[in-house]
C-alpha positions in Angstrom: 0.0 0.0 0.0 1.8 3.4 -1.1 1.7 6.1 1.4 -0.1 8.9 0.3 0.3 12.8 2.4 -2.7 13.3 4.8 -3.4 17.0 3.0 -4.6 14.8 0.0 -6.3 12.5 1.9 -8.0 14.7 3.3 -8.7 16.9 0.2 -10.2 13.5 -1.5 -12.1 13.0 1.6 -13.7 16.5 1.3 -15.0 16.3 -2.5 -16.0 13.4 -2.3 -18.2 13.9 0.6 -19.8 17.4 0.8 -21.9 16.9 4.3 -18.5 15.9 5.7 -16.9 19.3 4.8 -19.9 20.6 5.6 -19.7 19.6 9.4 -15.6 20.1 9.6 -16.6 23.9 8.2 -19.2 24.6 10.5 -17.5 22.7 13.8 -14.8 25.6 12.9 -16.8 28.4 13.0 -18.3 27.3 16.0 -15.5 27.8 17.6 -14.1 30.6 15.9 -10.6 29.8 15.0 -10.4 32.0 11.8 -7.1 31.0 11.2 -8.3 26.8 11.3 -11.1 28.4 8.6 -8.5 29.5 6.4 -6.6 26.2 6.6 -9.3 24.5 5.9 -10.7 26.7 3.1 -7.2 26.0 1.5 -7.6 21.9 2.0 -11.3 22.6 0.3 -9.9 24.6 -2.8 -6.9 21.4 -3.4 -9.6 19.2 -3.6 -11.5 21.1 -6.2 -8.3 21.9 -8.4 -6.6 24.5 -6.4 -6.5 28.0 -5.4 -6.4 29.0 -9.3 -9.1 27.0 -10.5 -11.5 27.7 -7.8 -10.9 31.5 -8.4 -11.0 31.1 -11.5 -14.8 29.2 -11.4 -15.4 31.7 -9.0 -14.8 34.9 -10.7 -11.7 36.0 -8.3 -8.4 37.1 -8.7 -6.3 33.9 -7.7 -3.4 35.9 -6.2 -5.7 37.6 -4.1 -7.5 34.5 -3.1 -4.0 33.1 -2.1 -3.8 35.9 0.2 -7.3 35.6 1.1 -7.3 31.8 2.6 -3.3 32.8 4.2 -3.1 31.9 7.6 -3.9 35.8 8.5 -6.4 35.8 5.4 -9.3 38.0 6.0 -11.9 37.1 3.5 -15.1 39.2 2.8 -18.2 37.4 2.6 -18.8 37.6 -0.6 -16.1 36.1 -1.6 -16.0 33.2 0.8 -20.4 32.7 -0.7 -18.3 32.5 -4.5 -15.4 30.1 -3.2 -18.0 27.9 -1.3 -20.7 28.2 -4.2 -17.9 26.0 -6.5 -17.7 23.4 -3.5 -21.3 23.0 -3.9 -21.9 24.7 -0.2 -23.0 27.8 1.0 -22.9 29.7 3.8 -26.1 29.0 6.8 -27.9 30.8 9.6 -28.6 28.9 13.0 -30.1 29.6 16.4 -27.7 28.7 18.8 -28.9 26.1 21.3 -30.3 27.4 24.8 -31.2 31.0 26.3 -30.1 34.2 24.3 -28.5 36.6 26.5 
């Protein structure tokens, strides 16, 4: 069995299986780790081609969405809707469980 390096592992894992990104995406911003976001956004965009491909399907300047999804990237929503639109996701509202302060 030949060894394979656990970012494409996991990048398979994530294209192939959209309610799995789905969870890991939204376990991340429950915690708010912007930085994990941005890491993870990056392992999303391998699996669909890379960074270039997935700006260019997304209408976005690819050396600004390498900057974007850095580890100190600070995306605007819009562009995170157009990179998540050509993962087949998008972005969700929920109630958080229990009381509101």
């Amino acid at each position: 069995m030949k060894d394979r390096p656990h970012d494409d592992v996991v990048a398979e894992l994530l294209r192939d299986d959209p309610a799995t990104a789905a969870e890991l995406l939204n376990s991340i911003l429950a915690d708010g780790d912007q930085a994990e976001l941005m890491i993870a956004l990056r392992q999303l965009a391998k699996s669909f081609g890379g960074v270039r491909q997935v700006a260019r399907k997304a209408h976005l300047n690819p050396t600004q969405l390498y900057r974007t999804l850095s580890e100190h990237g600070n995306p605007k929503l819009g562009n995170v809707n157009a990179i998540l639109h050509v993962m087949g996701l998008r972005l969700a509202v929920q109630p958080i469980d229990g009381p509101t302060p």
